[in-house]
BAFI-724269 format. One line per 2 residues: their letters; for each residue y, x, z of N, C-alpha, C. Coordinates in Angstrom, 1 decimal. Layout:
residues N
a) Y X Z Y X Z Y X Z  ...
END
This chain:
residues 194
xx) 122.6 101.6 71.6 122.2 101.9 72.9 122.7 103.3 73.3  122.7 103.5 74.8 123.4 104.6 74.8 122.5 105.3 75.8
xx) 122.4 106.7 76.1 121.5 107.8 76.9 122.3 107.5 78.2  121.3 106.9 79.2 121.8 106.3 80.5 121.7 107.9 81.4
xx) 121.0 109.0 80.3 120.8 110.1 81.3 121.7 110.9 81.2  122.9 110.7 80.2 123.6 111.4 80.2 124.9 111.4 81.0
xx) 125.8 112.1 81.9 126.7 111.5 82.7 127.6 111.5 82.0  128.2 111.3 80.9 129.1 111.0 79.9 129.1 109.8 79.7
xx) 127.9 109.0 80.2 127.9 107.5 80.0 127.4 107.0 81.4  127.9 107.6 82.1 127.9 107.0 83.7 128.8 105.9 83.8
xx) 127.8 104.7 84.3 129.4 103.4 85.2 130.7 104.5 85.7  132.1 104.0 85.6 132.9 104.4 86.4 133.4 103.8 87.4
xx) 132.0 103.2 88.4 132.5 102.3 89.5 130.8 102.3 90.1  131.2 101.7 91.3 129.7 101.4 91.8 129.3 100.1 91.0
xx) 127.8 100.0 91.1 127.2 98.9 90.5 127.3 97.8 91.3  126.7 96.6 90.4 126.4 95.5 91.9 125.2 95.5 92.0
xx) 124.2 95.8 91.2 122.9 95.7 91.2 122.3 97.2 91.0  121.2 97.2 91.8 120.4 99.0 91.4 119.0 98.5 91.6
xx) 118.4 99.4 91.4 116.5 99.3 91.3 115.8 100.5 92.5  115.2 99.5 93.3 114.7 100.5 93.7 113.8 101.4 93.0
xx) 113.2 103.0 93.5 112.3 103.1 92.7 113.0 104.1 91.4  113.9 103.4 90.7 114.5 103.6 89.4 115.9 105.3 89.5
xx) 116.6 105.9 88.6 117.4 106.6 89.3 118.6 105.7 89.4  119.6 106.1 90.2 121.0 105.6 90.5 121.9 106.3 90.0
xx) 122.6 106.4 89.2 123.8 107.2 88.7 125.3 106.4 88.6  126.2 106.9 88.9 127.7 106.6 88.9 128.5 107.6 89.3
xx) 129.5 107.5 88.6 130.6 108.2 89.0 131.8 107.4 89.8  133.2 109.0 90.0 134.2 108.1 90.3 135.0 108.9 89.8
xx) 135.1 109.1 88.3 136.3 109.6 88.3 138.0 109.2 88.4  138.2 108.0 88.5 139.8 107.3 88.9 139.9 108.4 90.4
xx) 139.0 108.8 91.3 140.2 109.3 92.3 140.3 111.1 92.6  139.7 111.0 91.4 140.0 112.9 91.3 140.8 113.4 91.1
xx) 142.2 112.6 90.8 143.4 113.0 90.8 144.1 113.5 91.8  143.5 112.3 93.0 144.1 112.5 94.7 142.9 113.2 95.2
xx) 141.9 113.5 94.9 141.0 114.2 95.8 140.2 114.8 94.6  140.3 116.0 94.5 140.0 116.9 93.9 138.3 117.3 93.8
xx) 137.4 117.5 93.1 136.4 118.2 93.6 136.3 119.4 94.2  137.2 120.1 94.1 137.6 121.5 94.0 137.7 121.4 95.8
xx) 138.3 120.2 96.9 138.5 120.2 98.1 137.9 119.2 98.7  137.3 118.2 98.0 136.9 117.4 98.8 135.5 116.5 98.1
xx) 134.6 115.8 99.2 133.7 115.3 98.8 133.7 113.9 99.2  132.7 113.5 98.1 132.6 111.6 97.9 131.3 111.0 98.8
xx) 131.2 110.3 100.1 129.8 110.4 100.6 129.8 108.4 100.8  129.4 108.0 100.3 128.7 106.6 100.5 127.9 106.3 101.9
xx) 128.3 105.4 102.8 127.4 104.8 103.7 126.9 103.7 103.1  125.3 102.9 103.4 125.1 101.5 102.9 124.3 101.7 104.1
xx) 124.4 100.4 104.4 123.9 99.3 105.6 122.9 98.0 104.9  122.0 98.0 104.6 120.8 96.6 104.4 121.2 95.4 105.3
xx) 121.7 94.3 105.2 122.5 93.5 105.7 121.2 92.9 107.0  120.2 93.4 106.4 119.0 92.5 107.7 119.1 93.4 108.7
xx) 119.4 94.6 108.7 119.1 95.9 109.4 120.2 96.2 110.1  120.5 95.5 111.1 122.2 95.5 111.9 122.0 97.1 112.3
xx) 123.3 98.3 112.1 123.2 98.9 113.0 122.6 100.7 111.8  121.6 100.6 111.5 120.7 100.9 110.5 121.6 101.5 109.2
xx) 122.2 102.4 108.8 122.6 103.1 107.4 122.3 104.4 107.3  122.5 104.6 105.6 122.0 105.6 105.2 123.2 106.3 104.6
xx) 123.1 107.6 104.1 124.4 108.4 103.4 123.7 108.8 102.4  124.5 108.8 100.9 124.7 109.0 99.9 125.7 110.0 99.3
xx) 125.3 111.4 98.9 126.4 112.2 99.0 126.6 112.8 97.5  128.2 112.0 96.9 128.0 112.6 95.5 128.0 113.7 95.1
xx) 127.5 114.7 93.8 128.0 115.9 93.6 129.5 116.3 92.8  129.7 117.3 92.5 130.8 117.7 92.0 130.6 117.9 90.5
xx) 130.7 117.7 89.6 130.6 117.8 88.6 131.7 117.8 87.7  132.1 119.3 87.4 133.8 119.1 86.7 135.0 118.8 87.5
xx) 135.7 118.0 86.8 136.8 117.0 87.9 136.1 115.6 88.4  135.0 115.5 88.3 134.2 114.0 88.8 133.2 114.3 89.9
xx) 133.3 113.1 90.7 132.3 112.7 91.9 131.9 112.2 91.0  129.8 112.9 90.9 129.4 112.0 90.2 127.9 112.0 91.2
xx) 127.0 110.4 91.5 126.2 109.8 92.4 125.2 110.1 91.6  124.0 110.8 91.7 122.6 110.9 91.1 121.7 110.2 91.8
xx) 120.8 109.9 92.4 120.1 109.9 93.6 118.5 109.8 92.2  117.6 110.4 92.7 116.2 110.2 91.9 115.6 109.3 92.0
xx) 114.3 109.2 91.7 113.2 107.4 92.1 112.7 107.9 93.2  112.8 109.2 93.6 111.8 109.6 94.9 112.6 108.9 96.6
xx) 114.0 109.5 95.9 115.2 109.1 96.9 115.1 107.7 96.9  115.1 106.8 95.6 115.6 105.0 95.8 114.2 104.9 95.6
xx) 113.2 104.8 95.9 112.1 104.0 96.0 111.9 103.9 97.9  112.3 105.1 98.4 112.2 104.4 99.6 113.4 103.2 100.4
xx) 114.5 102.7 99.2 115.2 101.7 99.7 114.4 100.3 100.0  114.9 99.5 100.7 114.1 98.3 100.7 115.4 97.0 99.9
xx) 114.7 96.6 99.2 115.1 95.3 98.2 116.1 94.2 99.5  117.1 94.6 98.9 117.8 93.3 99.6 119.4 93.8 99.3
xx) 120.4 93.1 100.4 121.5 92.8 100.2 122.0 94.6 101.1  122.9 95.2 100.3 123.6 96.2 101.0 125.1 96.1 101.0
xx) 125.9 96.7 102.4 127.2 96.6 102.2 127.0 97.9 102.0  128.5 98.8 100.9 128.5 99.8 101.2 129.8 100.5 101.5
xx) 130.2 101.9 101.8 131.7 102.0 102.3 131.6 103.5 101.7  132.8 103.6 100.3 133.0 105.4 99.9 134.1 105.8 100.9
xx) 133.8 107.3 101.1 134.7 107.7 101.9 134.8 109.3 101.5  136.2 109.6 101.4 136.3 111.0 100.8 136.7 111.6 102.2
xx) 135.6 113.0 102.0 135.6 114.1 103.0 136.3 115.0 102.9  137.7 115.7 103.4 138.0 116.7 103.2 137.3 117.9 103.7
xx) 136.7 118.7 102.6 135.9 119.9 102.2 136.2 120.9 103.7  138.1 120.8 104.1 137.7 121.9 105.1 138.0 122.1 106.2
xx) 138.2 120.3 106.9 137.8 120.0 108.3 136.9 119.1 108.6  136.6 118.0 107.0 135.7 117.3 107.3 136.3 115.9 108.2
xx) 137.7 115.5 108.0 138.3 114.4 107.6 137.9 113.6 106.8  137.9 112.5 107.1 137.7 111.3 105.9 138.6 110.2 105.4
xx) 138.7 109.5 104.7 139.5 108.3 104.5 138.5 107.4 103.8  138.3 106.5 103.7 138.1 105.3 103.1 138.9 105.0 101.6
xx) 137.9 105.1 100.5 138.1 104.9 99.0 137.7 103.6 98.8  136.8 102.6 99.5 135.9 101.7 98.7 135.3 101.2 99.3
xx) 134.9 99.8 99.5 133.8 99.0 99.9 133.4 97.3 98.8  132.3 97.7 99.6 131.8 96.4 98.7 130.4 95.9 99.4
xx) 129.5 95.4 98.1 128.0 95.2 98.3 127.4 95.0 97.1  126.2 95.5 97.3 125.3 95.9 95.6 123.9 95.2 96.3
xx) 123.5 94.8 95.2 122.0 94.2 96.1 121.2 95.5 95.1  119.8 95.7 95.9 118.9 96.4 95.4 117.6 95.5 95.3
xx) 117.2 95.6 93.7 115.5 94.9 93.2 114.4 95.4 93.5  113.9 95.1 93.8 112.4 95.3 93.6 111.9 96.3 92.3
xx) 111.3 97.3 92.3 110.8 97.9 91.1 109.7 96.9 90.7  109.6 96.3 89.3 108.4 95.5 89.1 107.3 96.3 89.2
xx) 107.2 97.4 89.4 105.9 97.9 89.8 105.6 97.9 91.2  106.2 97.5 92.1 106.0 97.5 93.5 105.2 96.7 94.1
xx) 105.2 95.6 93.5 104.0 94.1 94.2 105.1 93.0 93.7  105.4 92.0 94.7 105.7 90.9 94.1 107.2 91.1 94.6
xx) 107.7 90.6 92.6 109.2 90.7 92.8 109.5 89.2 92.3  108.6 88.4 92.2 109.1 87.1 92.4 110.5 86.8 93.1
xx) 111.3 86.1 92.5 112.5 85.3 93.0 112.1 84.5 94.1  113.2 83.9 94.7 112.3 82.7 95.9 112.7 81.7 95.0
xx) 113.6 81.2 94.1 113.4 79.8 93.6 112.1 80.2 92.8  111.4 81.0 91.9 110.5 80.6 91.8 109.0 80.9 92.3
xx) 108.6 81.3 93.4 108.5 81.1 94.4 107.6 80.0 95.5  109.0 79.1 95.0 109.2 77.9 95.6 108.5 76.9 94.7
xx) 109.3 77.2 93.4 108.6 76.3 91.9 107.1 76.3 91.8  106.6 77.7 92.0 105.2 77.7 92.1 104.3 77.1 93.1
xx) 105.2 77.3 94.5 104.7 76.6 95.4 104.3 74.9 95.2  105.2 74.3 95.1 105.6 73.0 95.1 104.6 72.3 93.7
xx) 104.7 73.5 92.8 103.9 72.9 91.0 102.2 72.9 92.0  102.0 73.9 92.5 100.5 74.0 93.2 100.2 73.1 94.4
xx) 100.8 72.5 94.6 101.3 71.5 95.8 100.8 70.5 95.0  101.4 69.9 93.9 101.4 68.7 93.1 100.2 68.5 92.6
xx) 99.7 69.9 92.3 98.2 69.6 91.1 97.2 70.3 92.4  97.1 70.1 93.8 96.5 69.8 94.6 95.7 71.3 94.9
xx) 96.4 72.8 94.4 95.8 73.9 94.4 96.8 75.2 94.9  97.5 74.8 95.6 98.4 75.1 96.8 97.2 75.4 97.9
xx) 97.7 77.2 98.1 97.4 78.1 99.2 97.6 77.5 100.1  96.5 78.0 101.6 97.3 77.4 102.9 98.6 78.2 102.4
xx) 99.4 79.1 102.4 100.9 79.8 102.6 101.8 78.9 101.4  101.2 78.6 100.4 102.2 77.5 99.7 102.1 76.6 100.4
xx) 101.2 76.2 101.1 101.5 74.4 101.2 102.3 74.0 102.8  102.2 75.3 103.4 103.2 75.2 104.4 104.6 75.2 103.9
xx) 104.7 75.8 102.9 106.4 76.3 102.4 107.2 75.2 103.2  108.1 75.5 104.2 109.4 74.6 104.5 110.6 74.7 103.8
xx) 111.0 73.5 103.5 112.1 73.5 102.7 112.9 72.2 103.4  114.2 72.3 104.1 114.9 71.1 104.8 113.6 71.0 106.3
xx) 113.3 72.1 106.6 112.5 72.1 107.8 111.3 70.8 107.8  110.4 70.6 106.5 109.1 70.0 105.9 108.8 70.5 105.5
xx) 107.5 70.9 105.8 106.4 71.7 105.2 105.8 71.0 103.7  105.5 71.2 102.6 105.2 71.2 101.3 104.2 70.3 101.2
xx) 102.9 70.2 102.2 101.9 69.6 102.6 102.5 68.1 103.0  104.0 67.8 104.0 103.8 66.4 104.8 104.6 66.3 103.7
xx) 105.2 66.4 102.4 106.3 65.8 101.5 105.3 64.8 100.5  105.7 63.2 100.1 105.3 62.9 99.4 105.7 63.3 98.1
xx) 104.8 62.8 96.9 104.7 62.6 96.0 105.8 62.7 95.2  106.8 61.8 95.7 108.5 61.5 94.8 109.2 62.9 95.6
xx) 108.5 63.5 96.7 109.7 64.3 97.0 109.4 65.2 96.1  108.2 65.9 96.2 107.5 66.6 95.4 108.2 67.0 93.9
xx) 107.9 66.0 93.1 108.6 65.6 91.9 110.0 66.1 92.1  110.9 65.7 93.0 112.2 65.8 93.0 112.5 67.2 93.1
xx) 111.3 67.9 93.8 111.5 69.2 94.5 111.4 70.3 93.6  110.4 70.0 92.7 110.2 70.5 91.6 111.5 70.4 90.3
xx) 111.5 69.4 90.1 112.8 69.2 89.4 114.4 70.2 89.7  114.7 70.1 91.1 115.2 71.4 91.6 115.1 72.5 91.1
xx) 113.9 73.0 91.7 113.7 74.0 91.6 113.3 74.6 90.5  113.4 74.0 89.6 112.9 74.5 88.0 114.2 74.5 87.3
xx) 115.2 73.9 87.6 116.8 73.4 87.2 116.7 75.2 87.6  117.1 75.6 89.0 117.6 76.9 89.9 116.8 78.2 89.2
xx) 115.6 78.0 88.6 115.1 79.0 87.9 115.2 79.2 86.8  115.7 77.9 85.6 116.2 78.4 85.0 117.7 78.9 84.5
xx) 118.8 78.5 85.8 119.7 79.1 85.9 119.6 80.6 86.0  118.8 81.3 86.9 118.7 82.5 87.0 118.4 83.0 85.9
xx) 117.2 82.6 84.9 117.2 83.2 84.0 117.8 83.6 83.1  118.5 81.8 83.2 120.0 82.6 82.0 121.2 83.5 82.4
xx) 121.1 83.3 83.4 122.1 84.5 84.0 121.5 85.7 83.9  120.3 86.3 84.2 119.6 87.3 83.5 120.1 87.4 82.2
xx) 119.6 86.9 81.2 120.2 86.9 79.7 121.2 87.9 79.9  122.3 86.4 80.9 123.9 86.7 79.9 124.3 87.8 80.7
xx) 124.0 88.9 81.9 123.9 89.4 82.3 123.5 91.1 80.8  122.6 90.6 80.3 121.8 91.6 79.7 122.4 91.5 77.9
xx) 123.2 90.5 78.1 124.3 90.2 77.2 122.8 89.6 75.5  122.3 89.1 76.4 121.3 87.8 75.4 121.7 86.6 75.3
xx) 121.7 86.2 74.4 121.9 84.2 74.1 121.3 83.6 75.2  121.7 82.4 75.4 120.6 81.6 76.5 120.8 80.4 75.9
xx) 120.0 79.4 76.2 119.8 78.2 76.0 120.2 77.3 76.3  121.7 77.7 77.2 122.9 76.7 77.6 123.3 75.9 76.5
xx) 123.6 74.8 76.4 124.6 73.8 75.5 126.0 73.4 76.1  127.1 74.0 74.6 128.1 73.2 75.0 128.4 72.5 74.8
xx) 128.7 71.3 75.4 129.1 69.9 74.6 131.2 69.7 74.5  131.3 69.6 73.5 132.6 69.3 73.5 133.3 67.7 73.0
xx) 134.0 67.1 73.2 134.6 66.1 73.4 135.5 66.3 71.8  135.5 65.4 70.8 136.9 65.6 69.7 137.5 64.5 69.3
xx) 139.0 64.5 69.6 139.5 63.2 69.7 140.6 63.7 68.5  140.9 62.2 67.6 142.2 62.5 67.1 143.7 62.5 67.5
END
């Protein structure tokens, strides 16, 4: 395992995923060759994809010959959980020119200490299981799914729905895993012919 606090073991790229809450760290060292610390600075815009209009700035420090992104839990706890586009852009230090380095999109989690960081497939799984065994909230048993509410679905849809949605939850999880570079419980089947 390695000291995530150390910037010697900073990502050399943006993430795809961050925590709210949690700290954010990355660097950029690939473009300090063409943009120097010494003259220019690294500032990130991100936009929350629900929030048209709506961004925030992110401004890396200088550290050595590296742009390097700190931000604290005080800073990313006030992010809200969801989809962000974002756009690096180097400032020259002494007009304040910019160019465009980078874009993408990183989603931000939920800190599990926050309240409910449930998934929506499971979510839905829970809905639908409490649906079946007749102990579904009024708010579960409205759940729409295909524009029907969880309450007017029979029995076989029920069943079906569940089946779904327990397939889709445990995909995620294994992608969690293999994400976290754990085994999962995928099988491969292979075919051997002479």
């Amino acid at each position: 395992m390695i000291n995530q606090f150390d910037s010697d073991n900073y990502p050399d790229s943006e993430p795809r995923e961050l925590v709210a809450g949690a700290v954010w760290a990355w660097k950029r060292s690939d473009i300090t060759a063409a943009y120097p610390t010494a003259t220019y600075t690294l500032k990130y815009r991100l936009s929350l994809q629900t929030s048209a209009g709506a961004s925030t700035e992110i401004e890396a420090g200088k550290t050595g010959s590296e742009h390097v992104v700190e931000e604290d839990i005080a800073t990313t706890g006030a992010y809200t959980p969801g989809e962000y586009q974002w756009q690096g852009d180097v400032e020259r230090d002494s007009d304040n020119e910019q160019v465009i380095v980078g874009g993408g999109y990183f989603t931000v989690l939920a800190d599990l200490a926050s309240g409910d960081t449930r998934s929506l497939n499971y979510k839905i799984l829970s809905a639908v299981q409490a649906t079946i065994l007749g102990t579904a909230s009024r708010e579960e048993s409205s759940y729409s799914i295909g524009g029907r509410a969880l309450a007017a679905r029979t029995p076989a849809e029920l069943i079906e729905l569940e089946r779904e949605y327990s397939k889709r939850w445990e995909a995620e999880k294994a992608e969690q895993d293999r994400k976290a570079g754990r085994t999962t419980k995928s099988r491969v089947l292979v075919t051997m012919r002479a």
